[in-house]
C-alpha positions in Angstrom: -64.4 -3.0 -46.4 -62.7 -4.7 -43.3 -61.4 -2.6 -40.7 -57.9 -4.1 -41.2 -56.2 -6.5 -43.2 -55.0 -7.9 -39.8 -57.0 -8.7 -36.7 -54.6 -9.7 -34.0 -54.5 -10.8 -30.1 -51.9 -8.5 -28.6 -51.9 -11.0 -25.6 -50.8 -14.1 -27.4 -49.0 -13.0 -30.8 -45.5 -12.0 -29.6 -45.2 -15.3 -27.0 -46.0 -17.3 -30.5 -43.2 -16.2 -32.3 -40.9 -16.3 -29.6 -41.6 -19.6 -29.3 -41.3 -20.5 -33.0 -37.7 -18.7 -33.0 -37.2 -21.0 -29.8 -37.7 -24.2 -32.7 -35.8 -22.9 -35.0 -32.9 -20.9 -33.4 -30.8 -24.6 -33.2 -30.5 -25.2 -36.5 -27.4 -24.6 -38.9 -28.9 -22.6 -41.9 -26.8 -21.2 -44.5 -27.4 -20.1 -48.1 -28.4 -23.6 -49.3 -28.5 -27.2 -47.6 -30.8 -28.8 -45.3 -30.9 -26.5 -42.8 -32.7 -24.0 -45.1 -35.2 -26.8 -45.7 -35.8 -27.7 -42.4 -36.0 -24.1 -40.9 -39.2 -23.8 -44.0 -41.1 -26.8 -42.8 -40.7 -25.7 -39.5 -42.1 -22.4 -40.5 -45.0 -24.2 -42.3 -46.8 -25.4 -39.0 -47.9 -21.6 -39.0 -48.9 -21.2 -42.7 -47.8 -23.7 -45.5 -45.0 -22.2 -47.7 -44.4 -23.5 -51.3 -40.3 -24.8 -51.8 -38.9 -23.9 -54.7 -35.3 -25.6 -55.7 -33.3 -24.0 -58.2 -30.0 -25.9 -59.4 -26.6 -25.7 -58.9 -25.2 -23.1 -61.5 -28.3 -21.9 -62.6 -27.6 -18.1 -63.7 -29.5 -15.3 -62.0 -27.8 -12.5 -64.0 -24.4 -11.6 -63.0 -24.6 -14.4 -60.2 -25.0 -18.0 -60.4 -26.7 -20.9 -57.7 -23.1 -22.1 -56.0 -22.9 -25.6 -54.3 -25.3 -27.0 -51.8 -23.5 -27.3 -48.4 -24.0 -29.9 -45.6 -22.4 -30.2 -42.7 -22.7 -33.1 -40.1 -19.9 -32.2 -37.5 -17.2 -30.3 -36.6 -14.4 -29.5 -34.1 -11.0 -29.1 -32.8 -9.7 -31.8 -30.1 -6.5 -31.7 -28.0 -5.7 -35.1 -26.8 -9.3 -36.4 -27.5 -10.9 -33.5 -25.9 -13.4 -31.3 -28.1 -12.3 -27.8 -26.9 -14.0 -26.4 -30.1 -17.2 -27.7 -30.9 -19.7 -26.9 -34.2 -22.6 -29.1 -32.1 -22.4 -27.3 -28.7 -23.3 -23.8 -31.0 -23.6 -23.8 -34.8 -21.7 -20.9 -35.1 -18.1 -22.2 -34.1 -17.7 -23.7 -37.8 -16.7 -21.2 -40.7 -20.7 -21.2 -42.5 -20.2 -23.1 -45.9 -16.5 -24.8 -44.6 -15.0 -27.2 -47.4 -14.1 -30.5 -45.6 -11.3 -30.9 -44.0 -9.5 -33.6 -41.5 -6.1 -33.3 -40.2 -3.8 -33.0 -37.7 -1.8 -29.7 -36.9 0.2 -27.7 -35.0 -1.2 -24.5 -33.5 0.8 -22.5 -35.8 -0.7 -24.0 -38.6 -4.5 -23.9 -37.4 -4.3 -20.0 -36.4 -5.1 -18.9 -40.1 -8.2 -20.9 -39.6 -9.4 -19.1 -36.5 -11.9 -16.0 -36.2 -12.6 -14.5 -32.6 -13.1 -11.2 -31.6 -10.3 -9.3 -29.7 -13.0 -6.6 -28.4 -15.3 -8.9 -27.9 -13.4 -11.4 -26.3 -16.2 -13.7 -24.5 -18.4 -14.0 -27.7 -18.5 -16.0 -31.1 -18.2 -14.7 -34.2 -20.3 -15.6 -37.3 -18.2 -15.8 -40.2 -19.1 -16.7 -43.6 -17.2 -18.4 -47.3 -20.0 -18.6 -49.5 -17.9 -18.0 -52.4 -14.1 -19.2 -51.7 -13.8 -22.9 -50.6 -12.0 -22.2 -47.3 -12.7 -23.9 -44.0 -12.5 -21.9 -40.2 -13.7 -22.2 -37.0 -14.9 -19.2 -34.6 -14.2 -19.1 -31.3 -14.0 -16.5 -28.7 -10.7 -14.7 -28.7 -9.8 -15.5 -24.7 -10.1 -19.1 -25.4 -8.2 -18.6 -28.9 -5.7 -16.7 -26.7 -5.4 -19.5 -23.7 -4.8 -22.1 -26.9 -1.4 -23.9 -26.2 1.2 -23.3 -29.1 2.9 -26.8 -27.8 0.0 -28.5 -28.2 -1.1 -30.7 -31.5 -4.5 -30.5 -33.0 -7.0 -32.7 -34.3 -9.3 -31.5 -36.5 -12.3 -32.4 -38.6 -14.9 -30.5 -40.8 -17.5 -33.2 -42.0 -19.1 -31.4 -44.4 -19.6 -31.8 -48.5 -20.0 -29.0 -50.9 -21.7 -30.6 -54.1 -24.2 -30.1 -56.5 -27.3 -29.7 -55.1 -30.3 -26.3 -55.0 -31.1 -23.1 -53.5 -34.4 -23.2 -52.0 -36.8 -20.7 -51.9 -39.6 -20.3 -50.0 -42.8 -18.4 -50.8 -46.6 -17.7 -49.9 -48.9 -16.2 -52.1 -52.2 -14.7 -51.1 -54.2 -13.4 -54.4 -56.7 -10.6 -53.3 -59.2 -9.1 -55.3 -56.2 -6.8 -57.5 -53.5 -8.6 -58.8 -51.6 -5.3 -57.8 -48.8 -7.1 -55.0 -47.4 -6.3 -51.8 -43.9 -8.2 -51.1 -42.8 -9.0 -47.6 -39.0 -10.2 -47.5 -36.9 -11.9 -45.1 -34.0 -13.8 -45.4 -33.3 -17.7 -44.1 -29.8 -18.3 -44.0 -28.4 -16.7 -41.1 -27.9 -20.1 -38.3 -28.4 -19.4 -34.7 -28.8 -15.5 -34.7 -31.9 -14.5 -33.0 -33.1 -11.0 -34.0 -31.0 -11.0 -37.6 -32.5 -13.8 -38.6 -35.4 -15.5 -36.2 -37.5 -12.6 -36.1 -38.3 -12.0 -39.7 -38.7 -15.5 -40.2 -41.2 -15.8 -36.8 -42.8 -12.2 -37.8 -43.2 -13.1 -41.6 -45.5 -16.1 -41.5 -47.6 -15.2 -38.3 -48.3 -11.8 -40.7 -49.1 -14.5 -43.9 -51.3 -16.3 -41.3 -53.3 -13.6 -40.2 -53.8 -12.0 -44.0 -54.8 -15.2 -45.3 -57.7 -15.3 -43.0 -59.3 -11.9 -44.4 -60.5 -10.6 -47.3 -58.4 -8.2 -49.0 -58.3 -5.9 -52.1 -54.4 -6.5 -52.6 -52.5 -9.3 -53.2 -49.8 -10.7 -50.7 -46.6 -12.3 -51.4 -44.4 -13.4 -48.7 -40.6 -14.9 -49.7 -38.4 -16.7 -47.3 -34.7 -16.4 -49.3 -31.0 -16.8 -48.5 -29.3 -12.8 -48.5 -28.4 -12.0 -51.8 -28.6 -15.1 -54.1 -32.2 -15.8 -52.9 -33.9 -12.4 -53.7 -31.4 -12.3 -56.8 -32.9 -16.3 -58.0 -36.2 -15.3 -56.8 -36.3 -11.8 -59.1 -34.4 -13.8 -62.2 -37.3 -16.3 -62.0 -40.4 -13.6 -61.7 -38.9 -11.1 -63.3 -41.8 -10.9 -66.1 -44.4 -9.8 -63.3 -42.6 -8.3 -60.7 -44.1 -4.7 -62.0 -47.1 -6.0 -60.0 -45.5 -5.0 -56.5 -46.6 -2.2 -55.8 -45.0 -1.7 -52.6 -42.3 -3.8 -50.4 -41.0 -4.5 -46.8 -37.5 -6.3 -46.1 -38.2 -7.0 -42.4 -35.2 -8.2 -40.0 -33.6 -7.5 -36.6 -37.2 -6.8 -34.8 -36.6 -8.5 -31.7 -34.6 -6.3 -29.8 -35.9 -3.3 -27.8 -34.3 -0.5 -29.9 -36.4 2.0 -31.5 -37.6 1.4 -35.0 -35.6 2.5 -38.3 -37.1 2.6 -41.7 -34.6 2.8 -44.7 -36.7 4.1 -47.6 -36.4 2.6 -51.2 -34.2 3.7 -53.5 -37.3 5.9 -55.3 -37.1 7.5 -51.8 -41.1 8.8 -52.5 -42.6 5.8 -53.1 -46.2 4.1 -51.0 -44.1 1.9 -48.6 -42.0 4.7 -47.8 -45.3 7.6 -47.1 -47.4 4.5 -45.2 -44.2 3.9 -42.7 -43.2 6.9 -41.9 -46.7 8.2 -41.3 -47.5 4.9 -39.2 -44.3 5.3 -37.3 -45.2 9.1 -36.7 -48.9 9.2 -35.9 -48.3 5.5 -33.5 -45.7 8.0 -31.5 -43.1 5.2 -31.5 -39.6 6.2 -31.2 -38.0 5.5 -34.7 -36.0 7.1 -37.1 -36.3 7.3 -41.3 -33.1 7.0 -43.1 -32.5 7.4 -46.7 -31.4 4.7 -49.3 -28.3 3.8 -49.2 -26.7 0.8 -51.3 -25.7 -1.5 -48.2 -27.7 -3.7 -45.9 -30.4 -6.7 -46.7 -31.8 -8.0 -50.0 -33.5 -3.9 -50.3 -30.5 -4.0 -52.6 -31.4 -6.3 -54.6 -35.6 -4.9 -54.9 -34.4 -1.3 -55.5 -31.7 -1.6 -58.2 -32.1 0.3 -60.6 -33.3 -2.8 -63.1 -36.0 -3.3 -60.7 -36.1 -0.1 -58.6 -39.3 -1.7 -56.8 -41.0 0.6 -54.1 -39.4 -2.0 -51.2 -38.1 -0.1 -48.2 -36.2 -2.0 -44.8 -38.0 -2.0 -41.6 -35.8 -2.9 -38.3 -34.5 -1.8 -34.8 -31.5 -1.6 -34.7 -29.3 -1.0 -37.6 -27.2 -4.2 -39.0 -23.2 -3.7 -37.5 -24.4 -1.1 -35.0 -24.9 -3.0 -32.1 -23.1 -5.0 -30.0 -24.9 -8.5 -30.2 -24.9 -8.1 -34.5 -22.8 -11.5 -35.7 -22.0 -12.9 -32.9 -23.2 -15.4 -30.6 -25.1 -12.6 -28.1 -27.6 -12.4 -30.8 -29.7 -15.1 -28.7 -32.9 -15.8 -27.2 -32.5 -13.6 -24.6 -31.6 -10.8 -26.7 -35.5 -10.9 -28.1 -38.5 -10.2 -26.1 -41.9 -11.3 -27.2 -43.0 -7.8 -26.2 -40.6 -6.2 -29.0 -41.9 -8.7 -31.4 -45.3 -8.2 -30.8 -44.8 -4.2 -31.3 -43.0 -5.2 -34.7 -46.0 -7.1 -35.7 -48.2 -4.8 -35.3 -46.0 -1.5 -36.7 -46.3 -3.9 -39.9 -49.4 -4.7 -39.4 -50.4 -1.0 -39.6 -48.0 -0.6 -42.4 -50.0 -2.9 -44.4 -53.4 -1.7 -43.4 -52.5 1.8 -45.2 -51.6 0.3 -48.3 -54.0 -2.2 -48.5 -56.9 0.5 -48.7 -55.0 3.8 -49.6 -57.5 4.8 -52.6 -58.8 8.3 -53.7 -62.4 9.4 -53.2 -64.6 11.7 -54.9 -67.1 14.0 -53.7 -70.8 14.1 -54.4 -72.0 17.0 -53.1 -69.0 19.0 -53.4 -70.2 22.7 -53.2 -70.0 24.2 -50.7 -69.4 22.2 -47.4 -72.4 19.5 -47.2 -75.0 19.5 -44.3 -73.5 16.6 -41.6 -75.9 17.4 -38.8 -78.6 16.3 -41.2 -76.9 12.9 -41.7 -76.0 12.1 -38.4 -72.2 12.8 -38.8 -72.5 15.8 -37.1 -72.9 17.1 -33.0 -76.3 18.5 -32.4 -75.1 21.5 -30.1 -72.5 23.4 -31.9 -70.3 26.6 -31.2 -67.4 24.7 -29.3 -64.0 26.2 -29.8 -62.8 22.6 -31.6 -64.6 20.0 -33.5 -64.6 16.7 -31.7 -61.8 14.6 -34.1 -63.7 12.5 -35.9 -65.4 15.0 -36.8 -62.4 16.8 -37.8 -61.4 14.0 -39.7 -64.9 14.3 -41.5 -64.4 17.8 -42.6 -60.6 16.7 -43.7 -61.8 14.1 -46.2 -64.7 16.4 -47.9 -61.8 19.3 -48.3 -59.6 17.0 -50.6 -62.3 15.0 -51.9 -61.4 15.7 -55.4 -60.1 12.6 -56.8 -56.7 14.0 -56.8 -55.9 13.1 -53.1 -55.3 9.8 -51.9 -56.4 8.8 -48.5 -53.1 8.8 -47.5 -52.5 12.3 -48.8 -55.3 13.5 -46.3 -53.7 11.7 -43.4 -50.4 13.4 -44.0 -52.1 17.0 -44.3 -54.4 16.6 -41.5 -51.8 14.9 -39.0 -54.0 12.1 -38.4 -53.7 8.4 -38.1 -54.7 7.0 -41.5 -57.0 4.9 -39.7 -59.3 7.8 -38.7 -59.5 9.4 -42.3 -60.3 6.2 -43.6 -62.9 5.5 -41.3 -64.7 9.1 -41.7 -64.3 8.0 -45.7 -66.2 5.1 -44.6 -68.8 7.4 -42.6 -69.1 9.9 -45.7 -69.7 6.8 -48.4 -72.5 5.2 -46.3 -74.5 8.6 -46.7 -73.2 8.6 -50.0 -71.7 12.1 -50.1 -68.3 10.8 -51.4 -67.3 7.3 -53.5 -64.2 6.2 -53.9 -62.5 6.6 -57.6 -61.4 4.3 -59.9 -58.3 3.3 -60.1 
């Protein structure tokens, strides 16, 4: 068996996704439209990802596919001057503003403004997905210097029209049909760490499993918050009882420590493999519980679903300074942060990927190491070296009633040590691993 699903070049891997966030972090994504599109075959330089469109008021139970949105330009001009201006940063326009052109006093364009009084130098990012409004952000000292004499032109060349969600998704089948979802959503526009770095994270991981061999499958989705994992669970929802365990991944980038929201089970693999990885790595991090508010972990652990699918980030969404708003850039992300995310992940995987149960052999009495090789020639030291340790650890629970991860959690050691005395222990066959 592989000594990870992942093999990876620490020197390289974070610089990579950096730069493919540096690609993508210009265009305008939303829920649907081209930008969604775009950012995917962008995204597929790394590893190809299947498109999947689904219609324009297609239901996905309570839900249904809205309009597709494209926007060309926008902006405010005073006296031919742009002082607002959707193509110098993507997030001055409303996301999903109906069209618009027109000419108006200041009075009447302030209930079309967003800006943030404590926040004064930044851009907001506003959303209408599902009320055809249009609105402009802008930072609220500029919205305050605006002249109430002057008049306004304004335009919002957009369309809102018939048109498809599209999904994006990479399947890697492994020996088991028995699934693990990754999860990360496409639709936030030029928001580095919210957005980019699932995105970047996602497909470099898909890369890097699809060039090993692996017991598990892997299934990777790239959808739009909310309507995407909802479309994407409506149209597999006859064999999503094959995930076995889930990650939502978003907002890696920064330099916070790690927090891992559990799934709603609150027990459940993903949960037990992250919290151990982010304990034994000694990487400052916190474990939350469940609660029903943040990413499309919503949408995995209701309780229709209630998939094993937990929420791994840095900082937590509306927490931090730079969330929504134009500071969430590239220099808010460092490849450094990105490349710890991967590999945290990376580790996450690796534990569910070969958590199994194994059996003893000889399991009277404590079996002869020394015999076998597994053991130190001189004894009578106060402590066992730890790998032997680890050997001793594995033969205790060797019952087929505790799961390598079990061991890990009892002993305090990295999963990757009790695997690999597992692995010492089956080549001399005192233990095999069990059915499952």
């Amino acid at each position: 068996m592989a000594e990870s699903i992942i093999e990876m070049d620490k020197t390289r891997i974070g610089a990579e996704i950096y730069a493919l966030m540096e690609r993508l972090y210009p265009i305008c994504r939303s829920i649907t439209g081209p930008g969604v599109r775009e950012t995917l075959t962008l995204l597929s330089a790394v590893h190809p990802i299947k498109q999947t469109e689904i219609p324009t008021g297609t239901p996905v139970f309570d839900w249904e596919i809205p309009k597709e949105w494209s926007i060309r330009d926008a902006y405010i001009k005073v006296g031919g001057t742009r002082i607002v201006d959707f193509k110098s940063h993507n997030l001055h326009v409303l996301n999903y503003s109906a069209p618009f052109s027109g000419t108006m006093s200041l009075a009447e364009l302030e209930p079309h403004l967003h800006s943030l009084p404590d926040q004064p130098d930044l851009i907001p990012y506003r959303t209408s997905y599902y009320a055809e409004r249009w609105g402009f952000c802008l930072p609220h000292r500029q919205r305050q210097a605006l002249d109430p004499n002057a008049t306004y032109d304004v335009l919002v060349d957009s369309t809102l029209e018939d048109g498809a969600l599209t999904l994006g998704e990479i399947y890697l089948p492994g020996a088991s049909t028995d699934e693990i979802l990754i999860s990360t959503h496409t639709c936030h526009p030029s928001l580095c760490n919210d957005n980019l770095s699932g995105l970047g994270i996602a497909v470099h991981l898909a890369a890097a499993i699809a060039a090993r061999s692996r017991r598990l499958s892997y299934r990777f989705v790239f959808v739009p918050g909310t309507i995407g994992s909802l479309a994407w669970l409506a149209a597999n929802e006859a064999t999503v009882s094959r995930i076995k365990a889930g990650l939502v991944i978003t907002g890696l980038g920064d330099e916070a420590p790690f927090t891992y929201k559990k799934s709603r089970r609150g027990d459940a693999l993903i949960d037990r493999a992250a919290a151990h990885v982010l304990k034994t790595d000694g990487t400052p991090h916190k474990v939350i519980d469940y609660y029903p508010y943040g990413y499309d972990e919503r949408q995995y652990c209701s309780p229709g679903f209630n998939l094993g699918v937990g929420r791994l980030s840095r900082n937590v969404h509306g927490t931090f300074p730079q969330y929504h708003t134009s500071a969430d850039n590239l220099s808010f992300v460092k490849p450094a942060a990105l490349t710890q995310a991967y590999e945290t992940i990376a580790a996450i995987l690796n534990v569910a990927e070969h958590e199994r149960s194994v059996l003893s052999l000889n399991p009277k009495g404590e079996p002869r190491l020394g015999k076998r090789g597994l053991y130190r020639q001189v004894a009578g030291q106060a402590n066992a070296p730890t790998d032997e340790y680890a050997l001793l650890w594995v033969l205790a629970y060797a019952d087929g009633a505790h799961s390598l991860l079990t061991i890990a959690e009892k002993a305090d050691m990295p999963f990757t040590r009790i695997k690999a005395a597992a692995e010492r222990l089956q080549a001399v066959d005192l233990v095999r691993d069990c059915a499952t």
